[in-house]
DSSP file (Angstrom, degrees, kcal/mol; ACC not computed):
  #  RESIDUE AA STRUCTURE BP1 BP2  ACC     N-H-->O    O-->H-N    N-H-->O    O-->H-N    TCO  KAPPA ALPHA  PHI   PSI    X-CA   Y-CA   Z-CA
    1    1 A X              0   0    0      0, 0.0     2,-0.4     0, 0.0     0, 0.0   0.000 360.0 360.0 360.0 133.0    5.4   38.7  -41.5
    2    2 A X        -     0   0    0      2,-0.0     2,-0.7     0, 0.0     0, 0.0  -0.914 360.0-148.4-111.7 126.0    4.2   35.1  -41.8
    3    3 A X        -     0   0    0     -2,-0.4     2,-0.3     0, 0.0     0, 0.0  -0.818  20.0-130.4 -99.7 128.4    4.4   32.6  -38.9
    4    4 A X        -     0   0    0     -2,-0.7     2,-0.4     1,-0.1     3,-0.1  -0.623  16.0-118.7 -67.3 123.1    5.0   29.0  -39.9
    5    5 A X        -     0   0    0     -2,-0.3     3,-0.1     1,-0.1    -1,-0.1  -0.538  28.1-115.0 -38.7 107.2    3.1   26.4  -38.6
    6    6 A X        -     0   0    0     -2,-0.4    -1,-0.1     1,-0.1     5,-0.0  -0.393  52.7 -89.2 -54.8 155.4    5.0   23.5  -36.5
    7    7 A X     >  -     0   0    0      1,-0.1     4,-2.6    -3,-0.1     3,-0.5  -0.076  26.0-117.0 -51.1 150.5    4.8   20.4  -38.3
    8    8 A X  H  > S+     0   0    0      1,-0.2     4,-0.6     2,-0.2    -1,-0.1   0.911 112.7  67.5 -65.6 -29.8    1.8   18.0  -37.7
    9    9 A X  H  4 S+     0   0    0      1,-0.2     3,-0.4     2,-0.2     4,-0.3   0.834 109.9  35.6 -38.6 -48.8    4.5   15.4  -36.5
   10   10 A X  H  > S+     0   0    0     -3,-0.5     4,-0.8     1,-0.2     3,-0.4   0.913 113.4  52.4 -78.1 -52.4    5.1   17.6  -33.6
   11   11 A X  H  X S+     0   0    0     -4,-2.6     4,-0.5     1,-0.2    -2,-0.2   0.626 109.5  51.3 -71.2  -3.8    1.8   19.0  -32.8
   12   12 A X  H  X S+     0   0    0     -4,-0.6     4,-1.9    -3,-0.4    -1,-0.2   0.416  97.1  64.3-117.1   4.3    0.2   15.6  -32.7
   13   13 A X  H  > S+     0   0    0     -3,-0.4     4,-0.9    -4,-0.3    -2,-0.1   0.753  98.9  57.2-106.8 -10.7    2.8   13.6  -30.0
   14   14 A X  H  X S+     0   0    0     -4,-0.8     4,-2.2     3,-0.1     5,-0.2   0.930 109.1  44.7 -65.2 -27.3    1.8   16.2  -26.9
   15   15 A X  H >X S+     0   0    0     -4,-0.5     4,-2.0     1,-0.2     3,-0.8   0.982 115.7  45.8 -54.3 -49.2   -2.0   15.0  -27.5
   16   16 A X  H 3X S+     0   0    0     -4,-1.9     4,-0.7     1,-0.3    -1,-0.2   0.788 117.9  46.6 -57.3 -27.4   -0.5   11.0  -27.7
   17   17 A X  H 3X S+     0   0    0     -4,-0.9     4,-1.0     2,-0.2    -1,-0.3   0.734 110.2  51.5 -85.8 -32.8    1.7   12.1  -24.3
   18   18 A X  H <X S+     0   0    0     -4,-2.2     4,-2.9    -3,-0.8     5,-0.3   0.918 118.6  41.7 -81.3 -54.1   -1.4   13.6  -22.7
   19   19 A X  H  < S+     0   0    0     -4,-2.0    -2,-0.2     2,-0.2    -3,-0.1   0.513 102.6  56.3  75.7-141.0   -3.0   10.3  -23.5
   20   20 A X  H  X S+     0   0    0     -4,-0.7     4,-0.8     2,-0.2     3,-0.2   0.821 110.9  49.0 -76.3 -58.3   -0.9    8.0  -22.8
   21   21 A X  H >X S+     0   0    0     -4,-1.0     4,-2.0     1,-0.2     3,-1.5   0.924 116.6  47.1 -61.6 -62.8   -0.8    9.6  -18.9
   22   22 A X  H 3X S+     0   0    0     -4,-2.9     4,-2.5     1,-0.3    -1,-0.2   0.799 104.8  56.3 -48.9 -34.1   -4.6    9.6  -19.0
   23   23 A X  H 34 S+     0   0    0     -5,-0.3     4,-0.4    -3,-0.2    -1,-0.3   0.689 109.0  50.2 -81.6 -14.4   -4.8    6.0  -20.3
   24   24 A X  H <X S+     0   0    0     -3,-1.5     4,-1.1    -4,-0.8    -2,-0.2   0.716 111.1  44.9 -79.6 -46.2   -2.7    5.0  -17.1
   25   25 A X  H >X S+     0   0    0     -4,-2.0     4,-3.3     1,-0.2     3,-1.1   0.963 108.7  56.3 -55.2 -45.9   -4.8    6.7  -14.4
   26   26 A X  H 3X S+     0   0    0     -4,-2.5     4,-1.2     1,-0.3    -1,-0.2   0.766 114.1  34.0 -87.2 -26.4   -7.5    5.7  -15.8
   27   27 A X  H 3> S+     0   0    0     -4,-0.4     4,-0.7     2,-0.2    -1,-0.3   0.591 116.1  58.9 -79.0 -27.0   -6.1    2.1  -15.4
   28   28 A X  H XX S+     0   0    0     -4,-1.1     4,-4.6    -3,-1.1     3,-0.7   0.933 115.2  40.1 -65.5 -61.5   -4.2    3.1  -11.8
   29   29 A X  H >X S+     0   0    0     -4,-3.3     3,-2.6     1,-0.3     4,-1.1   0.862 110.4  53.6 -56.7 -76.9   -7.9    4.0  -10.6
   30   30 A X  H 3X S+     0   0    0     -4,-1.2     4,-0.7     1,-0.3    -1,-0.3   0.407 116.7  42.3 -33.0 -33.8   -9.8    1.0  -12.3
   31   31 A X  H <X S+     0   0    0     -3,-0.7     4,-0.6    -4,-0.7    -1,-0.3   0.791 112.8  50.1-107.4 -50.0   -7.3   -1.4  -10.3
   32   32 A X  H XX S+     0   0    0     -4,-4.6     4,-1.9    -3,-2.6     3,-0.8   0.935 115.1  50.8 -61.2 -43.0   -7.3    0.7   -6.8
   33   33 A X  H 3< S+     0   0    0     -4,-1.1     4,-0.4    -5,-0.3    -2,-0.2   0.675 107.0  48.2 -79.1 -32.5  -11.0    0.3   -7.4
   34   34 A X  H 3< S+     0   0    0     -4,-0.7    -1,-0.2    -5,-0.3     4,-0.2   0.269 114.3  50.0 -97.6  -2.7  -11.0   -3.5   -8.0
   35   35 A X  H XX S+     0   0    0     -3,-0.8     3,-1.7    -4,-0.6     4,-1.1   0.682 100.6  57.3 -97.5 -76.6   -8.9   -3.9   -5.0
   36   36 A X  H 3X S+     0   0    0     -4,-1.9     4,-1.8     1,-0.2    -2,-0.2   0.794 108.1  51.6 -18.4 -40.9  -10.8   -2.1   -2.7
   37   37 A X  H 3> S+     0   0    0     -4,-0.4     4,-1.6    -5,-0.2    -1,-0.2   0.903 106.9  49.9 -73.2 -38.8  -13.8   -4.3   -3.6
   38   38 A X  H X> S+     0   0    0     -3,-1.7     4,-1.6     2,-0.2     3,-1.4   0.985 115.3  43.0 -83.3 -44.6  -12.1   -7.5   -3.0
   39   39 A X  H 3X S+     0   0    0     -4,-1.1     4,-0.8     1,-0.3     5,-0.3   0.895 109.6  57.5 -90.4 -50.6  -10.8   -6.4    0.5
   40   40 A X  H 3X S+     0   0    0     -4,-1.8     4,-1.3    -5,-0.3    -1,-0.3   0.817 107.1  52.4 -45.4 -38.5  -14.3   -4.8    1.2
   41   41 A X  H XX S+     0   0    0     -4,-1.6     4,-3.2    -3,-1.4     3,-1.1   0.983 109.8  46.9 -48.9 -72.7  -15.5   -8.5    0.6
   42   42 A X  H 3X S+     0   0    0     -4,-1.6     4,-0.6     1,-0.3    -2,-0.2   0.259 104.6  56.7 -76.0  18.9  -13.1  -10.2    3.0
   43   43 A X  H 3X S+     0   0    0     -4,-0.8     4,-2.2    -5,-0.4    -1,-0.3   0.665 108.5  47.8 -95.8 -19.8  -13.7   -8.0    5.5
   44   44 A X  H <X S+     0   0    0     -4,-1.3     4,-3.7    -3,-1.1    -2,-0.2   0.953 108.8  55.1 -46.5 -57.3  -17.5   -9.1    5.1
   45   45 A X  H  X S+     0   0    0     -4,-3.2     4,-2.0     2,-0.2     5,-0.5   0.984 115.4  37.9 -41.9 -66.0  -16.3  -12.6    5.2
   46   46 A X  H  X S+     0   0    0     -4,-0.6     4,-2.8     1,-0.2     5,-0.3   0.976 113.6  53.5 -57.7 -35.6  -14.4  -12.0    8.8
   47   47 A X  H  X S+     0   0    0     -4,-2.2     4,-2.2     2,-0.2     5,-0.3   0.972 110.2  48.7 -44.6 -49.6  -17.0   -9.8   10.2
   48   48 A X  H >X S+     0   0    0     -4,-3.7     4,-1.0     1,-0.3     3,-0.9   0.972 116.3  46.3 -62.7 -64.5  -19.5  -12.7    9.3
   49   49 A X  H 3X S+     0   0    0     -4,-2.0     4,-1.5     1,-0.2    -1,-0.3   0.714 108.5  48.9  -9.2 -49.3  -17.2  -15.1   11.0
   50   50 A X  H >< S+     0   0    0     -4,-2.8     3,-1.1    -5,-0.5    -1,-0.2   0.969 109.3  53.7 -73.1 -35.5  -16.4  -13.2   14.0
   51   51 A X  H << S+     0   0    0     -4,-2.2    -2,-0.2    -3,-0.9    -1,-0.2   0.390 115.7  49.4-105.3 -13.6  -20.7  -12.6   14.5
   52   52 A X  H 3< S+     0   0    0     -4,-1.0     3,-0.4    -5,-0.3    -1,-0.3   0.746 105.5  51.3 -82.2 -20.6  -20.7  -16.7   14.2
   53   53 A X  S << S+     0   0    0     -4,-1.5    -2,-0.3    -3,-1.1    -3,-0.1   0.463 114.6  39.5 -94.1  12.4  -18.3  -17.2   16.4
   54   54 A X  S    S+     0   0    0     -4,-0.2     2,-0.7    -5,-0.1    -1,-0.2   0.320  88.8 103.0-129.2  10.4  -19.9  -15.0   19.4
   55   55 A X  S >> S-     0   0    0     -3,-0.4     3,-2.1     1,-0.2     4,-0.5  -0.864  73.0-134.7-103.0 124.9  -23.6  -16.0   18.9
   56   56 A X  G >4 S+     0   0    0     -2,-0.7     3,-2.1     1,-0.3    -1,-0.2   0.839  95.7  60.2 -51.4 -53.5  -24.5  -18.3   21.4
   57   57 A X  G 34 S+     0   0    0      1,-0.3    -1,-0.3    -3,-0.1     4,-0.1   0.593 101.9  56.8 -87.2  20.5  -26.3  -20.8   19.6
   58   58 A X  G <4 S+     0   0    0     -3,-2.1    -1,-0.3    -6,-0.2    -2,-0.2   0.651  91.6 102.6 -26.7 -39.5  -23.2  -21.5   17.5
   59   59 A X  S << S-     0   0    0     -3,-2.1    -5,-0.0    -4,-0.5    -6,-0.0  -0.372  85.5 -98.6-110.7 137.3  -21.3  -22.2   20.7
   60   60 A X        -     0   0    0      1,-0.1     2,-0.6    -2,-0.1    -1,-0.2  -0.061  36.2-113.1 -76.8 161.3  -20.7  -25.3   21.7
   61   61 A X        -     0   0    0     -3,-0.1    -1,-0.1    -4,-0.1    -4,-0.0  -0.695  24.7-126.9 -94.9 117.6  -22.9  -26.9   24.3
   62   62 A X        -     0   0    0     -2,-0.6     3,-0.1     1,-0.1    -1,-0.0  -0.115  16.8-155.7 -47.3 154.9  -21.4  -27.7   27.9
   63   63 A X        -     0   0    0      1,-0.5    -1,-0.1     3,-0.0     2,-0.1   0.263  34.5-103.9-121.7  19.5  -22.1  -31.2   28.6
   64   64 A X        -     0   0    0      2,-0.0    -1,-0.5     0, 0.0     0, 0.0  -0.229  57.6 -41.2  80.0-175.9  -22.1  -31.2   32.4
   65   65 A X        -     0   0    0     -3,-0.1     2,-0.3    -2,-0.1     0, 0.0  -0.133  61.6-126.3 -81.1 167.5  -19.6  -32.4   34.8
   66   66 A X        -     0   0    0      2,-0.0     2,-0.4     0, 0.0    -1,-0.1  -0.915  14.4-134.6-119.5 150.2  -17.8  -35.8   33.8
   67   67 A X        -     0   0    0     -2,-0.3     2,-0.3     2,-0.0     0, 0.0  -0.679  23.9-174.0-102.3 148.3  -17.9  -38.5   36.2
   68   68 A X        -     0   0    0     -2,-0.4     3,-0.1     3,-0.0    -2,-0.0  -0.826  31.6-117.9-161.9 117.7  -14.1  -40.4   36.7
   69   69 A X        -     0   0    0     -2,-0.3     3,-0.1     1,-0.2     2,-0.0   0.044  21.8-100.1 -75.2 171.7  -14.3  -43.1   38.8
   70   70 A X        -     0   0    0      1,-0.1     2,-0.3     0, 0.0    -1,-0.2  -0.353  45.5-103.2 -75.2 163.3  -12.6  -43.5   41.9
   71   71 A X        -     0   0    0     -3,-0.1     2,-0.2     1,-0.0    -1,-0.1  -0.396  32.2-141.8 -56.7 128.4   -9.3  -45.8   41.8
   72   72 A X        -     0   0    0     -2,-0.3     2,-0.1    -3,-0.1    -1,-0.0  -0.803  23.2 -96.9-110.3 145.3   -9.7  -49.1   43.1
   73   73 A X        -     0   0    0     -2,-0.2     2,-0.2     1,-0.1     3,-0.1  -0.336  34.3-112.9 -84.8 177.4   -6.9  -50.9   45.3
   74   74 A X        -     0   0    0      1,-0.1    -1,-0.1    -2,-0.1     3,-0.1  -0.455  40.1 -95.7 -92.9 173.9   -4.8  -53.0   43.9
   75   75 A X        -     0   0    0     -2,-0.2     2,-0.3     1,-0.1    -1,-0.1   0.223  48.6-100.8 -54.8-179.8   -5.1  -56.7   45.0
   76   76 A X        -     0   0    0     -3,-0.1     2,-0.3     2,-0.0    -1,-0.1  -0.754  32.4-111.2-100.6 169.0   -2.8  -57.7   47.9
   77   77 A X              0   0    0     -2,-0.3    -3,-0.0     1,-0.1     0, 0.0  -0.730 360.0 360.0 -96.9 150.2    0.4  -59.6   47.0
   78   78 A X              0   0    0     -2,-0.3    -1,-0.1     0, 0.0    -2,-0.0   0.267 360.0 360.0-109.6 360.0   -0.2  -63.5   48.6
């Protein structure tokens, strides 16, 4: 008894189906991967931000008390 060979047609579109699905993770990951870096970036950026805005000589400098003169009366009416 001789068993027949499926046609090449057939045998060669699971490899293309196996792939195809590889050639799309592999694009899924590369993209999760290239997001993850830009968000890892801006969270440098705020961190750096935050660590300027809480170091004292950043911080603006008081400039002492302000003097605001007293009210003067007004003339008398003649």
């Amino acid at each position: 008894m001789r068993i027949e060979p499926q046609p090449p047609r057939e045998r060669g579109s699971a490899t293309l189906v196996v792939m195809v699905l590889l050639f799309l993770m592999a694009a899924l990951a590369l993209g999760n991967n290239r997001t993850l870096r830009q968000l890892h970036q801006e969270l440098n950026l705020i961190e750096q931000r935050q660590l300027r805005n809480l170091d004292p000589a950043h911080q603006p400098q008081a400039i002492g008390p302000i003097a605001i003169p007293a009210p003067t009366n007004p003339p008398a009416p003649q």
